[in-house]
N, C-alpha and C positions, 0 to 999 in steps of 0.2 A: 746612521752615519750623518755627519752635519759636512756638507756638501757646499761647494761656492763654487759659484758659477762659471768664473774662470780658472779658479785654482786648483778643483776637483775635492776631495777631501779632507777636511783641516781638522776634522776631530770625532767622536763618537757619543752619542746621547740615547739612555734605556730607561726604561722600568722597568721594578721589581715589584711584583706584585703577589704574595703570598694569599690565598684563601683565609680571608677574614680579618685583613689587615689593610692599612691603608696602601695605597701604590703610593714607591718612592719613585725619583725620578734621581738620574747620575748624568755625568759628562765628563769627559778631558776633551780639552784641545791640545793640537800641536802647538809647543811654546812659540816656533815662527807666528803665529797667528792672535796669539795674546794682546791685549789690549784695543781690539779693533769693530769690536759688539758682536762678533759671531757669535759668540756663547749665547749674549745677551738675546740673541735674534731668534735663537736657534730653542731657546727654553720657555721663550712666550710663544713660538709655535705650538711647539709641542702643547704647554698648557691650552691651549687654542683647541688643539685636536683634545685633549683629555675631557674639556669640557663640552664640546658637539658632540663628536663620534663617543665618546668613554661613557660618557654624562656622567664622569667626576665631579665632586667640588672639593674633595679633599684631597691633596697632594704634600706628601713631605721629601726634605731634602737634609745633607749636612754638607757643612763645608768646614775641612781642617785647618783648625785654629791656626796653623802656620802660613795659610792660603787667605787671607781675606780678602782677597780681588773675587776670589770664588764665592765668596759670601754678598761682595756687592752686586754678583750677577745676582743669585738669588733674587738680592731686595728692588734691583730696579723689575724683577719679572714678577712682584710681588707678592714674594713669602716673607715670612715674618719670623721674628727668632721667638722661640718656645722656653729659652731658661735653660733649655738642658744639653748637657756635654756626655757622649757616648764616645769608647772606646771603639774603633769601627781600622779593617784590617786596611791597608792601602797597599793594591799590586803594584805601585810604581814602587814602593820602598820594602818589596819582599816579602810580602803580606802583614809586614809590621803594624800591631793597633797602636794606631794617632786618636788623640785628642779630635773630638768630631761636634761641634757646634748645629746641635738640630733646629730646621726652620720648620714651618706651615703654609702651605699655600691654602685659601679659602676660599671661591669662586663666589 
């Protein structure tokens, strides 16, 4: 959960982690909460914790090419785009596969 302090809950942030693959990392925020750095705050965290506690340095992400706000969190938390577009499901739209723009994080 991505948690604030006075507001209580504004959004959710995971990993997926498959045996033998890199861990991704995911987030929605409550659209009320858009634009204000929680995401932003909330994914250099977590990279924070992947790399102490995890001892990652690899981490990937995507964000749907209709989304690029969710792309510029990515880049200010420093992942990088990799070239490549995946079909990738989205529960907010019914499990519909979107267009999915893959980043990199590198520690």
């Amino acid at each position: 959960m991505i948690e604030h302090r006075h507001l209580g809950v504004v959004g959710v942030l995971g990993f997926s982690h498959k045996r033998g693959t890199r861990a991704e990392i995911g987030y929605a925020l409550d659209r009320r909460y858009w634009n204000r750095g929680y995401a932003t705050e909330a994914v250099r965290g977590a990279l924070r914790w992947v790399k102490r506690d995890w001892r990652r340095n690899v981490v990937v992400a995507g964000h749907f090419v209709d989304n690029p706000a969710s792309g510029q969190v990515l880049c200010k938390a420093g992942f990088l785009y990799t070239g490549d577009v995946e079909l990738r499901p989205s529960s907010a739209r019914g499990g519909e596969a979107v267009a999915t723009r893959m980043m990199v994080w590198l520690a």
